[in-house]
Structures are given as C-alpha cells and as structure tokens.
LUMKEMAR-657104 format. One record per residue (C-alpha): residue number from 1; chain; y, z, x. Coordinates in Angstrom, 3 decimals. Each point is the difference from the previous one (the first is absolute). Layout:
vexlo:NUM&balum:A&v:Y&w:Z&u:X $
...
This chain:
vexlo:1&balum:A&v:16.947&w:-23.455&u:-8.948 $
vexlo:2&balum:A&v:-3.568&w:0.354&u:-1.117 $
vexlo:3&balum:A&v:-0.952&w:-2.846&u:1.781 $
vexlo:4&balum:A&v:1.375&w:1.117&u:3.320 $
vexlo:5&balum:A&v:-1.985&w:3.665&u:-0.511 $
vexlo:6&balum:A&v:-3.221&w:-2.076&u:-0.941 $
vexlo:7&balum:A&v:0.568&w:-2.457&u:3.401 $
vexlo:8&balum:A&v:0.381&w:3.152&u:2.011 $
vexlo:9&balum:A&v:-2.988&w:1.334&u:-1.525 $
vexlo:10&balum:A&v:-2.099&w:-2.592&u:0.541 $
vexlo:11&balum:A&v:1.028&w:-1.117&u:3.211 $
vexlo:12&balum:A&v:-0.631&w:3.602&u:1.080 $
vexlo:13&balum:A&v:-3.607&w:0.430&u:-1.146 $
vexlo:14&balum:A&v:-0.663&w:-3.299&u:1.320 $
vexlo:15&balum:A&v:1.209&w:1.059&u:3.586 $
vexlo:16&balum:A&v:-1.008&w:3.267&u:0.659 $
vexlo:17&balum:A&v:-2.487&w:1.433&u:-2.642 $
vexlo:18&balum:A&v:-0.752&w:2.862&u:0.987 $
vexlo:19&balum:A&v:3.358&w:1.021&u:0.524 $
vexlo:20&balum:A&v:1.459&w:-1.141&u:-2.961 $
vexlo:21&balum:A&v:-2.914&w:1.711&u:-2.068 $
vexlo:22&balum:A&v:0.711&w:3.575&u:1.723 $
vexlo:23&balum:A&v:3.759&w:-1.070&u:-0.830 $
vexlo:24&balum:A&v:-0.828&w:-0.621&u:-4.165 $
vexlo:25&balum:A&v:-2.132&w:2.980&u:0.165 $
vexlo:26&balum:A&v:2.772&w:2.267&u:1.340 $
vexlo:27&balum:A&v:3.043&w:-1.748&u:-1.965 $
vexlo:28&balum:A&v:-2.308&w:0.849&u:-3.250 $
vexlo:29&balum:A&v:-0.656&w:3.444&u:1.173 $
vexlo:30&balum:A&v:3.926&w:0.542&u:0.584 $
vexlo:31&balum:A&v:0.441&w:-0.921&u:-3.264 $
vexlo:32&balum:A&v:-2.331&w:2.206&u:-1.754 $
vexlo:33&balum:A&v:1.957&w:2.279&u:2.215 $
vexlo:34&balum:A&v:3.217&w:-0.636&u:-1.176 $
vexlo:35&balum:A&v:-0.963&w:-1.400&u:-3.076 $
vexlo:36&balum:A&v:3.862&w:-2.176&u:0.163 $
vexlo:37&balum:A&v:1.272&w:-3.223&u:2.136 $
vexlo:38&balum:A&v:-3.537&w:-2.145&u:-0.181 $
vexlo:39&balum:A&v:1.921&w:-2.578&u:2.200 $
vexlo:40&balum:A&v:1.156&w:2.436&u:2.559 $
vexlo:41&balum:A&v:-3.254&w:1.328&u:0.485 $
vexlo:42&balum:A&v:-1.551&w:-3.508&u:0.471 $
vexlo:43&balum:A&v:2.374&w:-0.533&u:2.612 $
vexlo:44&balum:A&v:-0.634&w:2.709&u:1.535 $
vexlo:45&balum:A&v:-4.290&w:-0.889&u:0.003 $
vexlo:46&balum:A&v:1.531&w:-3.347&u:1.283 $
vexlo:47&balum:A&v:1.835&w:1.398&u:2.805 $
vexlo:48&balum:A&v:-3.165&w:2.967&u:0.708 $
vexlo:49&balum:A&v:-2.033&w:-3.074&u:0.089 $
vexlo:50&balum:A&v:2.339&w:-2.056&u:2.691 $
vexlo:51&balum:A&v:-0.284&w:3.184&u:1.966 $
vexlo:52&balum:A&v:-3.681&w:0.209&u:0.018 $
vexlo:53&balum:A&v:-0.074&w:-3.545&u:1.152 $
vexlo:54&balum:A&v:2.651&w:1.237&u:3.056 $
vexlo:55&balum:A&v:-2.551&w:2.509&u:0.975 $
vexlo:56&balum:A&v:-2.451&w:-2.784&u:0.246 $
vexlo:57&balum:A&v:1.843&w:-2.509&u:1.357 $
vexlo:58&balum:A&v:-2.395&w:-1.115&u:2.259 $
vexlo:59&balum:A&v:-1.911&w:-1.997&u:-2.891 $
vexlo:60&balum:A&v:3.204&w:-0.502&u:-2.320 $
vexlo:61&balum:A&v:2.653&w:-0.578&u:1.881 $
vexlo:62&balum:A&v:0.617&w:-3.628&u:-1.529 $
vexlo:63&balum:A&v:-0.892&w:1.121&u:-3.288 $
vexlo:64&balum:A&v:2.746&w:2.478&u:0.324 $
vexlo:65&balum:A&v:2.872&w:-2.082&u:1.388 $
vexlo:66&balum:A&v:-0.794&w:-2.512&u:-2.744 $
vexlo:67&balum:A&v:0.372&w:2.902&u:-2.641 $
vexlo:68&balum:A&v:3.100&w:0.972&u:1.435 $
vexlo:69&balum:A&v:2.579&w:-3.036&u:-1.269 $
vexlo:70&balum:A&v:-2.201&w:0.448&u:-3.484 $
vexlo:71&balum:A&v:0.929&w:3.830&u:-0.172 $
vexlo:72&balum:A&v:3.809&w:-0.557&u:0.785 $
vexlo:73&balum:A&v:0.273&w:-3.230&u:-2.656 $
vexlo:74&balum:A&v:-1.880&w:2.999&u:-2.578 $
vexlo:75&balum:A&v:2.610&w:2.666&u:0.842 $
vexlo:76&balum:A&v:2.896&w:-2.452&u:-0.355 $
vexlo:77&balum:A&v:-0.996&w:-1.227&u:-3.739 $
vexlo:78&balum:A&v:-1.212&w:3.528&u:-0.601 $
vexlo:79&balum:A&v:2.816&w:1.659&u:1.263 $
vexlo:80&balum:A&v:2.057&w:1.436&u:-3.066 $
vexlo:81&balum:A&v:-3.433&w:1.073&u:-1.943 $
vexlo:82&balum:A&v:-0.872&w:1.923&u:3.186 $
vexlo:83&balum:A&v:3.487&w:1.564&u:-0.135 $
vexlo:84&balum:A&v:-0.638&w:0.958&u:-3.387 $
vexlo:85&balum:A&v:-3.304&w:1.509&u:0.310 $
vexlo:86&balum:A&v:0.921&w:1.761&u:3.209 $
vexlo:87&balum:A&v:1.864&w:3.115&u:-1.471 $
vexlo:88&balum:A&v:-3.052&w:0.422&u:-2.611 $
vexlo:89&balum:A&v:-1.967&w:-0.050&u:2.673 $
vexlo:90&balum:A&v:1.598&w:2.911&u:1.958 $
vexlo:91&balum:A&v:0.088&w:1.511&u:-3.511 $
vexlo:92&balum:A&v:-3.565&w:0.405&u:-0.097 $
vexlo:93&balum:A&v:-0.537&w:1.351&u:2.983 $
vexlo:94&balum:A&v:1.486&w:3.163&u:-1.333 $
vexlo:95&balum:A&v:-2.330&w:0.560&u:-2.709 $
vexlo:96&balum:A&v:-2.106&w:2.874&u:1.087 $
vexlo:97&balum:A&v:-3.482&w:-1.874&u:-0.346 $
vexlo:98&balum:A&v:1.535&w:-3.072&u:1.948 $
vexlo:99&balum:A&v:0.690&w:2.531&u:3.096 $
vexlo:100&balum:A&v:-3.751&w:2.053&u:-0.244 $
vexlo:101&balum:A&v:-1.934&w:-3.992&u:0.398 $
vexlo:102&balum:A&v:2.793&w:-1.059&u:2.370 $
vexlo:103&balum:A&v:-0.858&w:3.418&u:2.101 $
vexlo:104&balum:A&v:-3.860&w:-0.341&u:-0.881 $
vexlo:105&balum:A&v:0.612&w:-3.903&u:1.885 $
vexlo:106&balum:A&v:1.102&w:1.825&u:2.924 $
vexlo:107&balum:A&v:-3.726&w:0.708&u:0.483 $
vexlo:108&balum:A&v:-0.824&w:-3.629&u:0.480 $
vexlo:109&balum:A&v:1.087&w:0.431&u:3.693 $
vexlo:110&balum:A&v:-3.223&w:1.181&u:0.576 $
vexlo:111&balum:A&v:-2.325&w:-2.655&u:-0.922 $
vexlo:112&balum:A&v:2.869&w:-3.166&u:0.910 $
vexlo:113&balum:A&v:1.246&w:1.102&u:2.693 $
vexlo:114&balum:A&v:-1.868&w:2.719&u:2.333 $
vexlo:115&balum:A&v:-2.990&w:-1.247&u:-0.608 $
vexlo:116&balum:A&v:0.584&w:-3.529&u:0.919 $
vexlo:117&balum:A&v:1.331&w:0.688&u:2.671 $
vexlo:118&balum:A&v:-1.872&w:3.220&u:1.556 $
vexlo:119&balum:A&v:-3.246&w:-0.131&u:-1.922 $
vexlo:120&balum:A&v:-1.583&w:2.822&u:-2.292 $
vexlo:121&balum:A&v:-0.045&w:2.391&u:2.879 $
vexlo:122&balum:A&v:3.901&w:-0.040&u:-0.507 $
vexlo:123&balum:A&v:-0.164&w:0.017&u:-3.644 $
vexlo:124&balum:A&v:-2.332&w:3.283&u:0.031 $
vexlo:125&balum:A&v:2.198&w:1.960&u:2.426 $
vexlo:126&balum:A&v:3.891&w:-0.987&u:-1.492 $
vexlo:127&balum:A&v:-1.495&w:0.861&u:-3.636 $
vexlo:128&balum:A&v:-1.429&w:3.078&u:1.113 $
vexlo:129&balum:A&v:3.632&w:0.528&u:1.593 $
vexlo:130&balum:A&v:1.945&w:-1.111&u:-3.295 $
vexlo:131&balum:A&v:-2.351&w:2.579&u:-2.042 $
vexlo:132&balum:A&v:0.899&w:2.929&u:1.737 $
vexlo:133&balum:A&v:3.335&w:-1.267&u:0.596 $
vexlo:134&balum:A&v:0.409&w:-0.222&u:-3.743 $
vexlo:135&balum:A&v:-2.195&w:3.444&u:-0.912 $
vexlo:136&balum:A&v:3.100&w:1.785&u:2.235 $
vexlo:137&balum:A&v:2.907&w:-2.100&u:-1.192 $
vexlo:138&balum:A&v:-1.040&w:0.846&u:-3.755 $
vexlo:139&balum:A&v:-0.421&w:4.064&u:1.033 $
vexlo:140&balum:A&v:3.759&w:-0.283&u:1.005 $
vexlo:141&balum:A&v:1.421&w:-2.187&u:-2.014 $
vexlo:142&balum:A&v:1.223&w:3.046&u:-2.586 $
vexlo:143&balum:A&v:1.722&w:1.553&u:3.357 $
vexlo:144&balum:A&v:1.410&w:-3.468&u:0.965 $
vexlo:145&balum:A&v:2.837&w:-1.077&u:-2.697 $
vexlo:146&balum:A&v:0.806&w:-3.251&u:0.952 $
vexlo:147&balum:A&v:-4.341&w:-0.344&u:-0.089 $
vexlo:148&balum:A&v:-0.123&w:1.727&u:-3.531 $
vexlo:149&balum:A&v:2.621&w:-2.583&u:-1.280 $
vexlo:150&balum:A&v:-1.238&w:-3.120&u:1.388 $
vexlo:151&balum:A&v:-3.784&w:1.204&u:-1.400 $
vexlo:152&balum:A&v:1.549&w:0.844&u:-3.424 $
vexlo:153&balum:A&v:1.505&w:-3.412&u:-0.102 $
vexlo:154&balum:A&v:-3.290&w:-1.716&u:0.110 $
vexlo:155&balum:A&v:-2.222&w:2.669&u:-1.983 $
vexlo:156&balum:A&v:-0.505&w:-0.355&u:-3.962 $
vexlo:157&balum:A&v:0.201&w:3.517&u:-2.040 $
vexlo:158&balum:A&v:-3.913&w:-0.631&u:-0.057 $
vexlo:159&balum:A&v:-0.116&w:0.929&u:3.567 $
vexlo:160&balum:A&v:1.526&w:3.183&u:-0.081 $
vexlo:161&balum:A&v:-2.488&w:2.265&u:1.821 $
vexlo:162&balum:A&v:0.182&w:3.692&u:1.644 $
vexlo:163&balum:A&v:-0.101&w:0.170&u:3.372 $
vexlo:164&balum:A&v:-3.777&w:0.231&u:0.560 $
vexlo:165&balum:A&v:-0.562&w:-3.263&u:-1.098 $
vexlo:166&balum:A&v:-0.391&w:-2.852&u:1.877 $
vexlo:167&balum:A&v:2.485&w:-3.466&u:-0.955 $
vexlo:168&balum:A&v:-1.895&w:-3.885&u:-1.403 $
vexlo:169&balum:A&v:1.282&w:-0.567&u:4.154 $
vexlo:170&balum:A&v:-1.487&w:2.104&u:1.653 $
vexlo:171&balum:A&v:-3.199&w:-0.369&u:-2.334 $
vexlo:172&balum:A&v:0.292&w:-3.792&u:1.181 $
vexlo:173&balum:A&v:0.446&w:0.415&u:3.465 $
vexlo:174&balum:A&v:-2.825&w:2.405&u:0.290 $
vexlo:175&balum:A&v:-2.274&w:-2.555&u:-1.607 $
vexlo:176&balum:A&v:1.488&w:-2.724&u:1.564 $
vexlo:177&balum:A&v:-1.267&w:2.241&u:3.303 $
vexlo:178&balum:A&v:-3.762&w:0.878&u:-1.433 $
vexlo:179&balum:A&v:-0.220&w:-4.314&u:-0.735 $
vexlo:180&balum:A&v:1.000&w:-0.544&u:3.680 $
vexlo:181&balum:A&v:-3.405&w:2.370&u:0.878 $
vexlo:182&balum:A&v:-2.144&w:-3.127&u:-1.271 $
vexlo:183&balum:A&v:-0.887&w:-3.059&u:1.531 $
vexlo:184&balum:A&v:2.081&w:-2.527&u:0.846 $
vexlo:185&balum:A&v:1.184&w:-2.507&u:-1.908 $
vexlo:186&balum:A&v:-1.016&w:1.682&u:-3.425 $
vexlo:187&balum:A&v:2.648&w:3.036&u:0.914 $
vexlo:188&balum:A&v:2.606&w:-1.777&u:0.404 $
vexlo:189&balum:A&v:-0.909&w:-2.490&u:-2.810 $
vexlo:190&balum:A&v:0.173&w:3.568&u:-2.285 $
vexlo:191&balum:A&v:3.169&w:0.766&u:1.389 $
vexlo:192&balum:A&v:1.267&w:-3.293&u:-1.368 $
vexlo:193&balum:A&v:-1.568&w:0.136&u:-2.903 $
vexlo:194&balum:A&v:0.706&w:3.171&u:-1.221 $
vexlo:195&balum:A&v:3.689&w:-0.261&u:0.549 $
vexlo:196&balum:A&v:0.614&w:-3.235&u:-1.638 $
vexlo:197&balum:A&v:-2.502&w:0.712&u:-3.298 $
vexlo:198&balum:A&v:1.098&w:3.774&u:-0.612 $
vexlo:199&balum:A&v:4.024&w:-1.938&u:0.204 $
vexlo:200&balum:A&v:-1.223&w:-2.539&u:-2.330 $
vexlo:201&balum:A&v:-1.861&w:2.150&u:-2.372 $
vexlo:202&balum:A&v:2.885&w:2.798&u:-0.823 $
vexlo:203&balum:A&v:2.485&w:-2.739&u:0.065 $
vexlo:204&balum:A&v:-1.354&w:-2.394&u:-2.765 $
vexlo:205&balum:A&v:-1.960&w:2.609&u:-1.559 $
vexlo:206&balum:A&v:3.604&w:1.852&u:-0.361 $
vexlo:207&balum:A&v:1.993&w:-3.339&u:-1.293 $
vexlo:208&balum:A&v:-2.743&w:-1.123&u:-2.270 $
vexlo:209&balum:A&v:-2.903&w:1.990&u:-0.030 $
vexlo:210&balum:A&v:-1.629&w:0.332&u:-3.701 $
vexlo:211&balum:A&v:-3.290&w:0.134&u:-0.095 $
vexlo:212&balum:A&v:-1.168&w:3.752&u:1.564 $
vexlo:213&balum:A&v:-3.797&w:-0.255&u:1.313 $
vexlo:214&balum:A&v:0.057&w:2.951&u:1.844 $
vexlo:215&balum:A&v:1.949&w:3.238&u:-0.233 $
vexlo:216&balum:A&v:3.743&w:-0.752&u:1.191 $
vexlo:217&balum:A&v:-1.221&w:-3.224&u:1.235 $
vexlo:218&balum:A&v:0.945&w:-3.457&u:-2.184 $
vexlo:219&balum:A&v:-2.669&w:-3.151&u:0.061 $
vexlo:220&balum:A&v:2.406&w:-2.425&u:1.319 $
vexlo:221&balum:A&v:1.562&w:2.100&u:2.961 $
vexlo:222&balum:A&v:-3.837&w:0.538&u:1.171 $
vexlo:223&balum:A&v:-0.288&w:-3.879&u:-0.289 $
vexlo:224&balum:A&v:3.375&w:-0.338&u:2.063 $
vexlo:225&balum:A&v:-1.520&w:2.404&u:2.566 $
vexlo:226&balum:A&v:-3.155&w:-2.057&u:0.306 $
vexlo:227&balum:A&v:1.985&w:-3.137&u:0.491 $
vexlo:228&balum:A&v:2.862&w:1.598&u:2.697 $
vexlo:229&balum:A&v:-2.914&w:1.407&u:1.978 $
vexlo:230&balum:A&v:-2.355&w:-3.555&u:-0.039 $
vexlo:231&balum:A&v:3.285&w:-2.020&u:0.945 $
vexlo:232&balum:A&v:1.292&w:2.350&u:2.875 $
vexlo:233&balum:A&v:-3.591&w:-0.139&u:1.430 $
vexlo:234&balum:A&v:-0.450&w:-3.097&u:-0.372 $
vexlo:235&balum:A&v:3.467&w:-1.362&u:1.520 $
vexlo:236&balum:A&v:0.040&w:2.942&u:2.608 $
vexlo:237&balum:A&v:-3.460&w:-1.219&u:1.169 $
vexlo:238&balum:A&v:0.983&w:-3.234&u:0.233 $
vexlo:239&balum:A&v:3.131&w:0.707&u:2.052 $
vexlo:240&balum:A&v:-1.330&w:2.726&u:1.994 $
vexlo:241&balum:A&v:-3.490&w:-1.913&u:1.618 $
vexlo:242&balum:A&v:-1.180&w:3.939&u:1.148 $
vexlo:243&balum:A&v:0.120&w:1.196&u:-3.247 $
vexlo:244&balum:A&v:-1.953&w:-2.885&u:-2.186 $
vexlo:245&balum:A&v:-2.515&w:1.033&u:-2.196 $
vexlo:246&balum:A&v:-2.387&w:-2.003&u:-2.587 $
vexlo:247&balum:A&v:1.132&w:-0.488&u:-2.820 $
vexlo:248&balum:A&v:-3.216&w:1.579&u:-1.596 $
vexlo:249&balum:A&v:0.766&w:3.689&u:1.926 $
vexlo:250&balum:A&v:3.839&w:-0.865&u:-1.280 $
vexlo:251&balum:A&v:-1.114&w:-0.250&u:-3.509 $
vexlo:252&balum:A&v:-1.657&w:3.376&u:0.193 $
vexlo:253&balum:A&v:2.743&w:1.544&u:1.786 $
vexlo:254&balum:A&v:2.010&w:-0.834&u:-2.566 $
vexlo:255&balum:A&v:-2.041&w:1.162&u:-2.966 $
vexlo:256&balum:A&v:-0.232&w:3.420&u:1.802 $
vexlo:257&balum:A&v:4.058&w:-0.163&u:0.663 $
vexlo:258&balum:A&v:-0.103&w:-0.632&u:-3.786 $
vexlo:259&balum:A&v:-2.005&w:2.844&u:-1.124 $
vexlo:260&balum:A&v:1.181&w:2.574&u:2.834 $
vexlo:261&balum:A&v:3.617&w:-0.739&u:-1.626 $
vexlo:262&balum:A&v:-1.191&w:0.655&u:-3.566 $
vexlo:263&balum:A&v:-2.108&w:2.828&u:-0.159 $
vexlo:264&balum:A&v:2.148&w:1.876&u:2.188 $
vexlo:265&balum:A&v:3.566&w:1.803&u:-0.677 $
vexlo:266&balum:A&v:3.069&w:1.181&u:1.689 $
vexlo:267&balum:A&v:-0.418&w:0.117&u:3.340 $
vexlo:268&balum:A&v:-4.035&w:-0.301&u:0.409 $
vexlo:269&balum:A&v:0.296&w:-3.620&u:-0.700 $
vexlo:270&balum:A&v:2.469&w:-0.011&u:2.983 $
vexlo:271&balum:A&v:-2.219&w:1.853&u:2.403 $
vexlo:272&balum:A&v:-3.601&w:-1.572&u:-1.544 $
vexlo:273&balum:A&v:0.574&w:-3.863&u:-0.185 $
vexlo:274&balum:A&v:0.248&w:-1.605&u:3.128 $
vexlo:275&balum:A&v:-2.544&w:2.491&u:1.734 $
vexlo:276&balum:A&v:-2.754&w:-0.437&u:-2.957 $
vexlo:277&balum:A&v:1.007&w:-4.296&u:0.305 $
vexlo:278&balum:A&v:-0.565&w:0.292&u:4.152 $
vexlo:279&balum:A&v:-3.620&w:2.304&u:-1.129 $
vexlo:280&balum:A&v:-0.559&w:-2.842&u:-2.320 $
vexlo:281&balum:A&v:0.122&w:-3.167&u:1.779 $
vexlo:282&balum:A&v:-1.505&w:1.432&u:3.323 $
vexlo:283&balum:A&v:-2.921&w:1.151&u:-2.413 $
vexlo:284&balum:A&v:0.105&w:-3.614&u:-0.984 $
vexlo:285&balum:A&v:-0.156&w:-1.682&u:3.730 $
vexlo:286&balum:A&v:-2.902&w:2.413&u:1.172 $
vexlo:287&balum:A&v:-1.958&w:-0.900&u:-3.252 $
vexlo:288&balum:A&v:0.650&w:-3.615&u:1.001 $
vexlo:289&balum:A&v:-0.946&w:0.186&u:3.355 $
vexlo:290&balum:A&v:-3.564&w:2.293&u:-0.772 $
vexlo:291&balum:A&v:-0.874&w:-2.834&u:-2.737 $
C-alpha cells in the first residue's frame, strides 16, 4: 500500500507541480490542524490539488485525466485505512483550536478567490465589507443565542473578553483591510502570508513548542511561521501570475511576518502582521526600483 501512495505521489508532482505542491502544502496544514488521520489529510491535498488543476484546465487537462485512473486505483487499495481515519478525522474537527484555524481559513477567500478573479480593487472593497460586517455581527452576537453558541464553540477560555473589546477576527479582518490599502501584489502577498504563518506558528508552537525566545512566543512556532508564510508566497505566486513577487521582497516579507507575529500578543498580532508585511515589502520594491 505504500507503494501505491508513493506512485500517486510521484506521478502527481510530476504532472502538475504546482498543483500538487499547493495540495502537500494544504494536506500538511490540515494536519497540523487536526493533528489526527495523516492519510486522510493527504488525500484530501491530493484531491485540493486535482481541483486546482480543474480550474486550470486549459494547460492540464491531460495531466488531469491521466491522474484520474491513478487516484481511483489509490482509493481502492487505500480504502479501509481511509475508513479508519475518517471518524478521527471528524473527531478533530471538534476540538476548539481545530474550528478557530478552520474559521481563520475562511479568510483565504480573499486572496484565492476574489482577487483572482476581480483584482485588488475587489479585494479592498469585500474586506472593507467583511470588517464591518464582522465589527456588527460581534456587537450582537451576546443578543443573538444561536450566534453566542456557535462563537463559544470555537473560542478558548483565553478569549473571554467584555464587550468593549474587539475578537483575534475582527482584529484580522481589519488588518487584512489596512494590507489591501498597499500596492498590489505585496497586499495581497501579506494577506497570504499572514494567515498561513500566524496558523503555523500557534499550531506547532502549541504541540511542541519548547524553547520561549520571546514573551508567550516559543522558538520553533516563530520558525514554523517563517516557513508557512515563505511557502504560501511562494506557491500562491506561482499559481496566481498577478500576484508573483521576487523571491528577495518574499524573504523579507517573511522575516517581518515572523517578527510582527512574535513581538506582538493577543489580538495586535492579528491586526499588525499582514499590514506591517504589505508596509514591508512595498518599502522593499520602491527601494529596488530608486537603486
């Protein structure tokens, strides 16, 4: 059975890439996620990456047809582990952290799907939309109970605030907003960026984060957040032709995703990372250009 999960693999990468990279990178995320059924979640990146190859059929179409006999023969000798890791799977999902990155991911509609296909103009006006949409939803939410429950559900007793406050969501959103003020493509390269790292850092920091550096913050979740934000550029860039980037301005928008993430706490690091990433990098390209 390994062999068949290898040939799949292989074959994949080998056919579309791209696809199959944004695939890994999302079945590894979903793990960290879950953090339970490893061979779920890979299908899952397998199947994510088939669908990004749908969406751009018009250079994969072959590629994906020939994947399609390889993906069935993986499911059939796969089958019964599948079956087994399904329930742990759905198990996971109902872990409180699992459902606050799961919501979080939500935001990713922003920078993979509106802006692809409306541009940054788009991107600007439905995040200013979701921000205030969110600011009001969270002032009624204690005079909505079906509202309060669902947002209890996903909340950690860390989170408890009065009503004054403002939630890590609406912190995110509003950032998420003040990033899409900056040039294109370093705001929506932020966006991506700080969504995947600031996932990546509480998430391994939490599971096996031992050495603190900074207050709060553990050495190897900051190192998890440098990597999440580097790979998400760099694949999103790659996928997305608008939004490509140097590698160079990349590197330094991930250093400042890095940092953002570490010095701050609560919800700052929510509202301050992608905006001071997008500040970053465009500092960056006008540097480059003057010199």
């Amino acid at each position: 059975m390994i062999g068949s999960a290898i040939l799949l693999g292989g074959v994949s990468f080998i056919l579309l890439p791209l696809e199959m990279a944004a695939g890994l990178f999302a079945a590894i995320t979903l793990w960290l996620t879950i953090y339970a059924a490893p061979f779920f979640c890979l299908y899952i990146g397998w199947l994510f990456g088939m669908f990004l190859g749908f969406v751009r059929a018009e250079t994969n179409l072959w590629s994906i047809l020939a994947l399609i006999p390889v993906g069935i023969w993986f499911l059939v000798n796969w089958r019964l582990t599948l079956a087994k890791e399904m329930p742990l799977f759905v198990k996971g999902l109902k872990e409180p952290l699992a459902r606050r990155k799961m919501f979080r991911y939500c935001g990713l509609i922003f920078p993979c799907v509106i802006y692809p296909l409306w541009g940054p103009g788009a991107l600007n006006k439905y995040l200013m939309i979701a921000t205030v949409a969110a600011f009001i939803i969270e002032k009624i939410t204690n005079y909505v109970p079906f509202l309060k429950k669902w947002f209890k559900s996903i909340s950690s007793q860390k989170e408890e605030r009065d009503e004054r406050s403002i939630s890590s969501t609406t912190c995110y959103l509003l950032g998420a907003f003040i990033a899409s003020l900056f040039p294109d493509p370093a705001s929506v390269q932020a966006l991506m960026m700080a969504t995947m790292g600031d996932a990546w850092a509480v998430l391994v920091g939490k599971r096996w984060g031992k050495l603190n550096w900074l207050e709060g913050k553990t050495l190897e979740g900051s190192l998890a957040c440098l990597a999440a934000a580097l790979m998400s550029g760099f694949i999103y860039g790659a996928l997305v032709p608008e939004a490509q980037i140097p590698w160079l301005i990349l590197l330094w928008g991930g250093l400042a995703t890095l940092f953002t993430e570490g010095f701050f706490r609560f919800e700052l690091d929510n509202l301050l990372v992608a905006p001071v990433s997008a500040a970053i990098m465009t500092a960056v390209i006008w540097i480059a250009y003057l010199f």
